[in-house]
Steps between C-alpha positions, in 0.01 A plus 500: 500500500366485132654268266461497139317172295820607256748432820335229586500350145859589478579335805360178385644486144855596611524232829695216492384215570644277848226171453236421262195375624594119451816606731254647743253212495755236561615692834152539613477106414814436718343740755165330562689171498656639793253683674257192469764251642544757806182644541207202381430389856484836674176666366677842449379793434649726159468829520591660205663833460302764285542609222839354454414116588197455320645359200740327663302303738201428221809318320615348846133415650385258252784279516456493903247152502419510898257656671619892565284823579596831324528885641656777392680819612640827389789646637734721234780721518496590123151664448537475113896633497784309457654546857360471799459716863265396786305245511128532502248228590194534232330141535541227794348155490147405621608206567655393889816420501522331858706178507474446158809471214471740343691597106563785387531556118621776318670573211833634555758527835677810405639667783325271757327768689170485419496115520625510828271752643247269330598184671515636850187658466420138422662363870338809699142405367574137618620258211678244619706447212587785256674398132515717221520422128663716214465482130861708445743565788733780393902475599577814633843418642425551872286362768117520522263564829355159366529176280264298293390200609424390117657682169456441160742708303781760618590762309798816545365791639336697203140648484326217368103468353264177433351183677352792762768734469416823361668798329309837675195293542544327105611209373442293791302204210842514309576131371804429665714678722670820331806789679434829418817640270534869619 
């Protein structure tokens, strides 16, 4: 798939805008808030979801003041396009996930499959608690394979770039949250 630096430009300049970063930062405020008054006893482990978490859970991480380790993984569906097929593990955490708590954190809960084939990857490697985290949480107007434990802003169901989420592979260090206008 090539894309253009014109489409991509384009893209960006003709977006609207859903929530600016100050919208953005007070969810991830209210999110930590919640997270820590759930979570600050139970020595989780985050793993966050590449690429697509990374900015969310730099945001979300330094708010978090209790003692935490951090992993990552890579599971995707997208590859770079804007919808998805099969799911393909690329990265899975070094870290053992036997009895512990363990969050996952990723940027958006779209159709909910990836998430959930996330989280019971989580439970068949031995967690003993699995909660997820989501920066956006799209309505689509029908039920998902999964919930979110912990969401900071919903959203309709458009294709949607910034705070991780990315346009073909772009845009995901857009300042705020933006819906591509077709």
């Amino acid at each position: 798939m090539t894309v253009t630096l014109e489409e991509i430009r384009s893209v960006r300049e003709h977006a609207e805008r859903l929530y600016s970063p100050q919208e953005v930062e007070r969810a991830i405020d209210r999110m930590a808030a919640d997270i820590t008054a759930r979570l600050n006893s139970s020595n989780p482990l985050v793993l966050t979801v590449l690429n697509g978490g990374v900015i969310f859970a730099g945001h979300l991480l330094s708010r978090l003041d209790f003692p935490l380790e951090l992993d990552s993984l890579r599971a995707s569906r997208y590859g770079g396009a804007t919808s998805g097929s099969h799911i393909r593990w690329l990265v899975e955490p070094k870290t053992p996930l036997e009895g512990r708590c363990v969050l996952v954190v990723d940027d958006v809960l779209d159709e909910g499959i990836t998430l959930a084939e996330i989280l019971a990857w989580c439970r068949a490697h031995g967690a003993g608690k699995v909660l997820s985290a989501v920066l956006v949480e799209k309505d689509l107007g029908r039920p998902k394979p999964c919930t979110a434990d912990f969401v900071g802003l919903k959203t309709d169901d458009r294709y949607q770039f910034g705070y991780g989420m990315d346009y073909k592979g772009y845009w995901r260090n857009a300042p705020g949250i933006f819906a591509v206008n077709s």
